[in-house]
C-alpha positions as CSV (number, residue, x, y, z in Angstrom):
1,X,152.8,226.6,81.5
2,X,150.7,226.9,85.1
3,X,152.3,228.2,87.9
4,X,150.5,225.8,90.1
5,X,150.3,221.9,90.3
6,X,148.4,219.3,92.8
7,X,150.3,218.4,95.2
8,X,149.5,214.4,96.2
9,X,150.0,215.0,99.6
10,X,147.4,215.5,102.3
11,X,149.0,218.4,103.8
12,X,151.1,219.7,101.3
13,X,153.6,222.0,103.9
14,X,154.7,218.4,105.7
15,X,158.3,218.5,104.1
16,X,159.1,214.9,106.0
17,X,160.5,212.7,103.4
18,X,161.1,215.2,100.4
19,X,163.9,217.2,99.4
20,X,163.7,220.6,100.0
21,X,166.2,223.2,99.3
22,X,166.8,227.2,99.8
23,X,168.4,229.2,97.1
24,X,169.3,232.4,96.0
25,X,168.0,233.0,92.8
26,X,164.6,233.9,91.8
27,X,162.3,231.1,90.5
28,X,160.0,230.9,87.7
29,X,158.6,227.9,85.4
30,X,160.5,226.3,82.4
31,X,164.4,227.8,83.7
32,X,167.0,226.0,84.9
33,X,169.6,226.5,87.3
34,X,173.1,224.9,88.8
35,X,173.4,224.3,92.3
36,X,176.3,225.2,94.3
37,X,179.0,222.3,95.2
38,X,177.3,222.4,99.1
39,X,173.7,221.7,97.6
40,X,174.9,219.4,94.8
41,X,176.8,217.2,96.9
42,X,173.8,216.9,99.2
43,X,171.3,215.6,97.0
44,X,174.0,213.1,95.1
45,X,176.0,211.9,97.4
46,X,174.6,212.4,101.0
47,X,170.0,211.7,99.4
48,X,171.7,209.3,96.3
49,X,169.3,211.5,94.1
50,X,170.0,211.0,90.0
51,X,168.9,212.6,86.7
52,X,164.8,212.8,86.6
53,X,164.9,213.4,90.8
54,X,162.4,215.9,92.1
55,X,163.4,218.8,94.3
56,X,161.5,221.3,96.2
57,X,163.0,224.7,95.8
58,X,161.9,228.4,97.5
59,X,163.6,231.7,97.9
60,X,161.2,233.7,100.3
61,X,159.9,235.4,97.0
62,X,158.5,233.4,94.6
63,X,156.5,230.5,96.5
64,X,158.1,226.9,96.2
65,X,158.9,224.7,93.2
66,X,158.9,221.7,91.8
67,X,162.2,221.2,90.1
68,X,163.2,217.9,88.4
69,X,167.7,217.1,87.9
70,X,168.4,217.3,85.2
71,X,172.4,216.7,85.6
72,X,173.1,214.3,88.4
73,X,176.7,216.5,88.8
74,X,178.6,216.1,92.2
75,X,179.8,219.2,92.5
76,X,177.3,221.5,89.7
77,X,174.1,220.1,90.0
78,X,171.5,220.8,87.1
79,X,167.7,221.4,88.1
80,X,165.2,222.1,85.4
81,X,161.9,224.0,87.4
82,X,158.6,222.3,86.4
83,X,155.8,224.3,88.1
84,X,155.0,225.7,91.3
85,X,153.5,224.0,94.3
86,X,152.8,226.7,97.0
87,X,152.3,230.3,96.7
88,X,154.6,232.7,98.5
89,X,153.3,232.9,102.6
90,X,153.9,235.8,104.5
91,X,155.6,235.0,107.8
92,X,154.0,236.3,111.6
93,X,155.2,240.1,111.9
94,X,157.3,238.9,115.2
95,X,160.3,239.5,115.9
96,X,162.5,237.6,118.5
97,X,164.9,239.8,120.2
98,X,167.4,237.7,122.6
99,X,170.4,237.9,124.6
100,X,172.9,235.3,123.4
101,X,174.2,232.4,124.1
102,X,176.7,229.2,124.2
103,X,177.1,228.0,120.4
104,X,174.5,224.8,120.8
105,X,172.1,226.7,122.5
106,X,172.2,229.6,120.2
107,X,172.2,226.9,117.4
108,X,168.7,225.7,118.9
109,X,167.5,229.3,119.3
110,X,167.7,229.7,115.5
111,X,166.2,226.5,114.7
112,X,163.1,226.7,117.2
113,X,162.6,230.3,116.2
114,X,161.9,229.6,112.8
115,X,160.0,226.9,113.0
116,X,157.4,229.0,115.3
117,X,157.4,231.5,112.3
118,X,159.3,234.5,113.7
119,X,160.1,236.9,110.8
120,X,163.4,238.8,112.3
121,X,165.9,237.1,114.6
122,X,168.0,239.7,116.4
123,X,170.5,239.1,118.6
124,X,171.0,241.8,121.1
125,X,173.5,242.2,123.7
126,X,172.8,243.0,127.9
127,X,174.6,244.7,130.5
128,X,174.7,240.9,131.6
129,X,175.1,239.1,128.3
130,X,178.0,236.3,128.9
131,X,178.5,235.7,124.9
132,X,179.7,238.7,123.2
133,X,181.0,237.7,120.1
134,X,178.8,235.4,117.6
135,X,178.6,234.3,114.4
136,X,175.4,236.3,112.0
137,X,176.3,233.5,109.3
138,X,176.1,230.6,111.6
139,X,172.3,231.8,113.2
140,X,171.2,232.2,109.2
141,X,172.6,228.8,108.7
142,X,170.6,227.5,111.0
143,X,167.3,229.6,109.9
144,X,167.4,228.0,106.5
145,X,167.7,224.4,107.4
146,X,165.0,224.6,110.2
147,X,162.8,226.1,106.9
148,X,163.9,223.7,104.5
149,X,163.1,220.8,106.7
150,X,159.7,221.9,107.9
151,X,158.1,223.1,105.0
152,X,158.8,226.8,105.1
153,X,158.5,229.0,102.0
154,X,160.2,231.8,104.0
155,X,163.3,232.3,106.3
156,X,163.5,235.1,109.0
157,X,165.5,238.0,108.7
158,X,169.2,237.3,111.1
159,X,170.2,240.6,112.2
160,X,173.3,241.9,113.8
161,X,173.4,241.7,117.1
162,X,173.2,245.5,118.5
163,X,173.2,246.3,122.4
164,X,169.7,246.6,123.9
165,X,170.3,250.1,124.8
166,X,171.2,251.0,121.1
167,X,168.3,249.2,119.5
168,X,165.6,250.7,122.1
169,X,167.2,254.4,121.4
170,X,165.9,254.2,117.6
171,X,163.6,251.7,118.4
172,X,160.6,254.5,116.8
173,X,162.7,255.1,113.7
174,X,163.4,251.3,113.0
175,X,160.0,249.7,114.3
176,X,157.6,252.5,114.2
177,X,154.2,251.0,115.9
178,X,155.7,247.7,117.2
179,X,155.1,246.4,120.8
180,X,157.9,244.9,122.5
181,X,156.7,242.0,125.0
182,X,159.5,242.1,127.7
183,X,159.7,239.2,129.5
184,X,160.9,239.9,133.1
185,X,161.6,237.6,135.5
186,X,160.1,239.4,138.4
187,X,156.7,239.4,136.9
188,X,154.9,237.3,139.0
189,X,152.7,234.4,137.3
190,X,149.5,234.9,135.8
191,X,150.1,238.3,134.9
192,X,151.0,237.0,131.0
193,X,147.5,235.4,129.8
194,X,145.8,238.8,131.4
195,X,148.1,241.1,129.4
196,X,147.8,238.7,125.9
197,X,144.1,238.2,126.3
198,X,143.6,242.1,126.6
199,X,145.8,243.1,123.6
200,X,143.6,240.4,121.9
201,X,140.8,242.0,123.0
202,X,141.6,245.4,121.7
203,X,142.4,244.1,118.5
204,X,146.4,243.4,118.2
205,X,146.1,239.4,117.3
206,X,148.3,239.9,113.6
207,X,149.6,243.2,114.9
208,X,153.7,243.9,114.4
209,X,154.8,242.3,117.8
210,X,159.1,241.6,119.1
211,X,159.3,239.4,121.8
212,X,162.5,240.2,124.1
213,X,164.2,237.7,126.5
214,X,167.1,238.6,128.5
215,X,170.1,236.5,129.6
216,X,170.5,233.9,131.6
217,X,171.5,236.3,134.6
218,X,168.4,238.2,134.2
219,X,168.0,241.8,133.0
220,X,169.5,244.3,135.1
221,X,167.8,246.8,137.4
222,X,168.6,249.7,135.7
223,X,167.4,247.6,132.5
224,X,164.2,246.6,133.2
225,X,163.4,250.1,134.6
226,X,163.9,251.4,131.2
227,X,161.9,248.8,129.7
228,X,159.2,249.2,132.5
229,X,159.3,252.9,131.8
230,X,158.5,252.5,127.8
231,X,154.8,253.1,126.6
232,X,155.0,250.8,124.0
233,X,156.7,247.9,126.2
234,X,154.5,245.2,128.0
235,X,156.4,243.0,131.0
236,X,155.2,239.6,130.7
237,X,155.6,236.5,133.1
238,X,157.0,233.3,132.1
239,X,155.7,231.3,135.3
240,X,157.5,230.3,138.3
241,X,159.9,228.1,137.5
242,X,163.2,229.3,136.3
243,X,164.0,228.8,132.9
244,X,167.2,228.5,130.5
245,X,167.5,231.8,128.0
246,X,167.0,229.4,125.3
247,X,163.1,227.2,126.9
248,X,162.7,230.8,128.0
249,X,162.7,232.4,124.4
250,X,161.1,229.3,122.5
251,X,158.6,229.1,125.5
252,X,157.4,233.0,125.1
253,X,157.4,232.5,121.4
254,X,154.6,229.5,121.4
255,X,152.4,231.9,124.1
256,X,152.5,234.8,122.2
257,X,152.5,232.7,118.9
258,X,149.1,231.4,120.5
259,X,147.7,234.9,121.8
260,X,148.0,237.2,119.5
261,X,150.3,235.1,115.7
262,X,148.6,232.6,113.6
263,X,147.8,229.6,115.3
Protein backbone atom coordinates (compact mmCIF):
# COMPACT_ATOMS: atom_id res chain seq x y z
CA UNK A 1 0.00 0.00 0.00
CA UNK A 2 1.41 3.91 -0.72
CA UNK A 3 2.40 5.77 2.03
CA UNK A 4 0.91 8.83 0.49
CA UNK A 5 -2.64 9.86 -0.63
CA UNK A 6 -4.15 13.36 -2.24
CA UNK A 7 -5.36 15.23 0.01
CA UNK A 8 -8.76 17.21 -1.42
CA UNK A 9 -7.98 20.15 0.30
CA UNK A 10 -6.37 23.31 -0.96
CA UNK A 11 -3.97 23.63 1.70
CA UNK A 12 -3.70 20.48 3.12
CA UNK A 13 -2.01 21.74 6.83
CA UNK A 14 -5.57 23.88 7.53
CA UNK A 15 -6.74 21.31 10.31
CA UNK A 16 -10.17 23.57 10.67
CA UNK A 17 -13.01 21.27 10.52
CA UNK A 18 -11.16 17.72 10.72
CA UNK A 19 -10.32 15.64 13.42
CA UNK A 20 -6.96 15.47 14.39
CA UNK A 21 -5.40 13.60 17.09
CA UNK A 22 -1.79 13.14 18.84
CA UNK A 23 -0.71 9.72 19.96
CA UNK A 24 1.95 7.73 21.21
CA UNK A 25 2.50 4.99 19.10
CA UNK A 26 4.28 4.77 15.98
CA UNK A 27 2.23 4.83 12.75
CA UNK A 28 2.49 2.91 9.61
CA UNK A 29 -0.20 1.77 6.86
CA UNK A 30 -2.62 -1.30 7.17
CA UNK A 31 -2.23 -1.41 11.51
CA UNK A 32 -4.63 -0.72 13.78
CA UNK A 33 -4.69 0.73 17.09
CA UNK A 34 -7.16 1.47 20.26
CA UNK A 35 -7.39 4.77 21.56
CA UNK A 36 -7.31 5.67 25.11
CA UNK A 37 -10.70 6.36 27.07
CA UNK A 38 -9.72 10.44 26.86
CA UNK A 39 -9.41 10.21 22.89
CA UNK A 40 -12.25 7.74 22.47
CA UNK A 41 -14.60 9.68 24.32
CA UNK A 42 -13.73 12.74 22.25
CA UNK A 43 -14.41 11.61 18.92
CA UNK A 44 -17.80 9.58 20.09
CA UNK A 45 -19.32 11.44 22.39
CA UNK A 46 -18.02 15.11 22.39
CA UNK A 47 -17.42 15.09 17.53
CA UNK A 48 -20.54 12.18 17.44
CA UNK A 49 -17.97 10.29 15.06
CA UNK A 50 -19.15 6.39 14.20
CA UNK A 51 -17.62 3.30 12.57
CA UNK A 52 -16.16 4.26 8.88
CA UNK A 53 -15.20 8.13 10.48
CA UNK A 54 -11.93 9.42 9.35
CA UNK A 55 -9.21 10.63 11.69
CA UNK A 56 -6.06 12.44 11.26
CA UNK A 57 -3.35 10.96 13.41
CA UNK A 58 0.68 12.05 13.97
CA UNK A 59 3.32 11.27 16.51
CA UNK A 60 6.14 13.75 15.66
CA UNK A 61 7.85 10.64 13.85
CA UNK A 62 6.10 9.20 11.24
CA UNK A 63 4.20 12.22 9.33
CA UNK A 64 0.29 12.27 9.65
CA UNK A 65 -2.39 9.64 8.83
CA UNK A 66 -5.33 8.94 7.59
CA UNK A 67 -7.04 6.52 9.87
CA UNK A 68 -10.66 5.36 9.32
CA UNK A 69 -12.94 3.83 13.01
CA UNK A 70 -13.20 1.05 12.84
CA UNK A 71 -15.08 0.36 16.49
CA UNK A 72 -17.25 3.31 17.41
CA UNK A 73 -16.25 2.27 21.39
CA UNK A 74 -16.83 4.94 24.09
CA UNK A 75 -14.19 4.24 26.12
CA UNK A 76 -11.62 1.86 23.51
CA UNK A 77 -11.88 3.33 20.32
CA UNK A 78 -10.73 1.19 17.20
CA UNK A 79 -8.90 3.05 14.27
CA UNK A 80 -7.70 1.11 11.29
CA UNK A 81 -4.66 3.55 9.49
CA UNK A 82 -5.28 3.84 5.65
CA UNK A 83 -2.38 5.81 4.21
CA UNK A 84 -0.42 8.71 4.91
CA UNK A 85 -1.19 12.36 4.13
CA UNK A 86 1.89 14.48 5.04
CA UNK A 87 5.38 13.64 5.49
CA UNK A 88 7.10 14.17 8.79
CA UNK A 89 8.18 18.31 9.01
CA UNK A 90 10.95 19.32 10.99
CA UNK A 91 10.05 22.11 13.43
CA UNK A 92 12.21 25.86 13.58
CA UNK A 93 15.46 24.96 15.67
CA UNK A 94 14.04 27.76 18.43
CA UNK A 95 13.72 27.39 21.52
CA UNK A 96 11.57 29.67 23.83
CA UNK A 97 13.02 30.10 27.15
CA UNK A 98 10.59 32.10 29.67
CA UNK A 99 10.02 33.04 33.08
CA UNK A 100 6.65 31.85 34.27
CA UNK A 101 3.59 32.70 34.96
CA UNK A 102 -0.15 32.75 36.46
CA UNK A 103 -1.87 29.30 35.16
CA UNK A 104 -4.05 31.08 32.05
CA UNK A 105 -1.27 33.00 30.99
CA UNK A 106 1.15 30.17 31.08
CA UNK A 107 -1.65 28.17 29.45
CA UNK A 108 -1.60 30.73 26.45
CA UNK A 109 2.23 30.70 26.44
CA UNK A 110 2.13 27.01 25.51
CA UNK A 111 -0.47 27.32 23.00
CA UNK A 112 0.90 30.52 21.13
CA UNK A 113 4.42 28.93 21.29
CA UNK A 114 3.60 26.14 19.31
CA UNK A 115 1.62 27.45 16.91
CA UNK A 116 4.70 29.88 15.96
CA UNK A 117 6.73 26.52 15.62
CA UNK A 118 9.12 26.62 18.58
CA UNK A 119 10.75 23.22 18.97
CA UNK A 120 11.71 23.34 22.91
CA UNK A 121 9.56 25.12 25.56
CA UNK A 122 11.60 25.65 28.68
CA UNK A 123 10.43 27.13 31.56
CA UNK A 124 13.13 28.84 33.54
CA UNK A 125 12.99 30.52 36.75
CA UNK A 126 14.46 34.39 37.73
CA UNK A 127 15.85 35.99 40.64
CA UNK A 128 12.30 37.79 40.09
CA UNK A 129 10.15 35.00 38.90
CA UNK A 130 6.62 35.27 40.99
CA UNK A 131 5.44 31.53 39.98
CA UNK A 132 7.72 29.02 41.31
CA UNK A 133 5.98 25.92 41.14
CA UNK A 134 4.26 24.63 37.79
CA UNK A 135 2.88 21.94 36.21
CA UNK A 136 5.51 20.21 33.10
CA UNK A 137 2.28 18.00 32.28
CA UNK A 138 -0.14 20.80 32.07
CA UNK A 139 2.38 23.11 29.49
CA UNK A 140 2.67 19.57 27.24
CA UNK A 141 -1.09 19.44 27.45
CA UNK A 142 -1.37 22.44 26.04
CA UNK A 143 1.51 21.94 23.24
CA UNK A 144 -0.46 19.01 21.78
CA UNK A 145 -3.82 20.53 21.39
CA UNK A 146 -2.43 23.84 19.94
CA UNK A 147 -0.72 21.10 17.32
CA UNK A 148 -3.60 19.08 16.83
CA UNK A 149 -5.84 21.95 16.11
CA UNK A 150 -3.58 23.82 13.69
CA UNK A 151 -2.28 21.29 11.59
CA UNK A 152 1.01 20.35 13.25
CA UNK A 153 2.80 17.10 12.50
CA UNK A 154 5.20 17.87 15.42
CA UNK A 155 4.90 19.09 19.15
CA UNK A 156 7.77 21.02 20.99
CA UNK A 157 9.87 19.51 23.39
CA UNK A 158 8.29 20.92 27.38
CA UNK A 159 11.21 20.98 29.54
CA UNK A 160 11.70 21.27 33.19
CA UNK A 161 11.86 24.45 34.34
CA UNK A 162 15.57 24.99 35.65
CA UNK A 163 16.85 28.45 37.12
CA UNK A 164 18.42 30.79 34.59
CA UNK A 165 21.64 30.79 36.30
CA UNK A 166 21.69 26.86 36.11
CA UNK A 167 20.76 26.52 32.53
CA UNK A 168 23.35 29.37 31.25
CA UNK A 169 26.22 27.56 33.55
CA UNK A 170 26.00 24.40 30.99
CA UNK A 171 24.45 26.30 28.47
CA UNK A 172 27.88 25.03 26.06
CA UNK A 173 27.41 21.46 27.10
CA UNK A 174 23.53 21.35 26.47
CA UNK A 175 23.30 23.86 23.40
CA UNK A 176 26.68 23.89 21.90
CA UNK A 177 26.51 26.72 19.00
CA UNK A 178 23.09 28.16 19.96
CA UNK A 179 22.46 32.05 20.23
CA UNK A 180 20.30 33.16 22.94
CA UNK A 181 18.25 36.40 21.89
CA UNK A 182 17.82 38.15 25.36
CA UNK A 183 15.20 40.37 25.33
CA UNK A 184 15.87 43.29 27.86
CA UNK A 185 13.75 45.79 28.63
CA UNK A 186 16.28 48.59 28.69
CA UNK A 187 17.19 48.16 25.16
CA UNK A 188 16.04 51.08 23.66
CA UNK A 189 13.84 50.70 20.34
CA UNK A 190 15.08 50.11 17.05
CA UNK A 191 17.99 48.36 18.23
CA UNK A 192 16.03 44.68 17.38
CA UNK A 193 15.54 44.92 13.47
CA UNK A 194 19.48 46.13 13.27
CA UNK A 195 20.65 43.13 15.36
CA UNK A 196 18.09 40.44 13.28
CA UNK A 197 18.88 41.94 9.87
CA UNK A 198 22.68 41.55 10.58
CA UNK A 199 22.56 37.94 11.82
CA UNK A 200 20.51 37.57 8.58
CA UNK A 201 23.06 39.06 6.89
CA UNK A 202 25.86 36.89 7.98
CA UNK A 203 24.03 33.92 7.31
CA UNK A 204 22.02 32.69 10.72
CA UNK A 205 18.32 32.73 9.03
CA UNK A 206 17.69 28.54 9.97
CA UNK A 207 20.46 28.72 12.43
CA UNK A 208 19.75 26.91 16.15
CA UNK A 209 18.34 30.14 17.82
CA UNK A 210 16.51 30.33 22.00
CA UNK A 211 14.61 33.30 22.50
CA UNK A 212 14.61 34.37 26.44
CA UNK A 213 12.04 36.60 28.08
CA UNK A 214 12.16 37.53 31.56
CA UNK A 215 9.38 38.08 34.13
CA UNK A 216 7.06 40.47 34.49
CA UNK A 217 9.35 42.48 37.02
CA UNK A 218 12.08 42.57 34.49
CA UNK A 219 15.41 40.77 34.72
CA UNK A 220 17.58 41.89 37.42
CA UNK A 221 20.75 43.94 37.34
CA UNK A 222 22.97 41.53 38.25
CA UNK A 223 20.98 39.25 35.55
CA UNK A 224 21.18 41.10 32.62
CA UNK A 225 24.87 41.90 33.25
CA UNK A 226 25.62 38.29 32.92
CA UNK A 227 23.56 37.92 29.97
CA UNK A 228 25.15 41.29 28.55
CA UNK A 229 28.51 39.78 29.40
CA UNK A 230 27.93 36.37 27.22
CA UNK A 231 29.53 36.16 23.60
CA UNK A 232 26.96 34.17 22.35
CA UNK A 233 23.95 36.29 23.88
CA UNK A 234 22.30 39.18 21.69
CA UNK A 235 19.97 41.93 23.88
CA UNK A 236 17.14 42.72 21.80
CA UNK A 237 14.37 45.47 22.08
CA UNK A 238 10.78 44.83 22.17
CA UNK A 239 9.75 48.64 21.58
CA UNK A 240 8.57 51.14 23.93
CA UNK A 241 5.65 50.14 25.25
CA UNK A 242 5.54 47.85 28.18
CA UNK A 243 4.41 44.57 27.64
CA UNK A 244 2.87 41.48 29.70
CA UNK A 245 5.64 38.34 30.00
CA UNK A 246 3.26 36.48 28.00
CA UNK A 247 2.55 39.49 24.42
CA UNK A 248 6.18 39.93 25.35
CA UNK A 249 7.28 36.24 24.63
CA UNK A 250 4.61 35.56 21.68
CA UNK A 251 5.63 39.07 20.38
CA UNK A 252 9.57 38.24 20.23
CA UNK A 253 8.70 34.81 18.87
CA UNK A 254 6.78 36.27 15.52
CA UNK A 255 10.05 38.88 15.00
CA UNK A 256 12.56 36.50 15.24
CA UNK A 257 10.12 33.86 13.60
CA UNK A 258 10.22 36.61 10.72
CA UNK A 259 14.02 37.44 10.85
CA UNK A 260 15.85 34.74 10.95
CA UNK A 261 12.78 30.96 11.18
CA UNK A 262 10.67 29.95 8.31
CA UNK A 263 8.29 32.40 7.33
Amino acid sequence: MADTTPDTDDNPRCASGRARLYIEESLSAGTSLTLDRDQSHYLVNVLRMGEGGRVLLFNGRDGEWAARIAEAHKKNCVLELVARTRAQEPLPDIWLLFAPVKKARLDFIAQKATEMGVAVIQPVFTERTVVTRLKDERLQANAVEAAEQCGLVAVPEVREAEKLGTLLAKWDEIAPGRRILFCDENEGPGATRAALEKLAGEGKKGSPLAVLVGPEGGFSPKEREILRGRSDTLALSLGPRIMRADTAAIAALAVVGLMLGDW
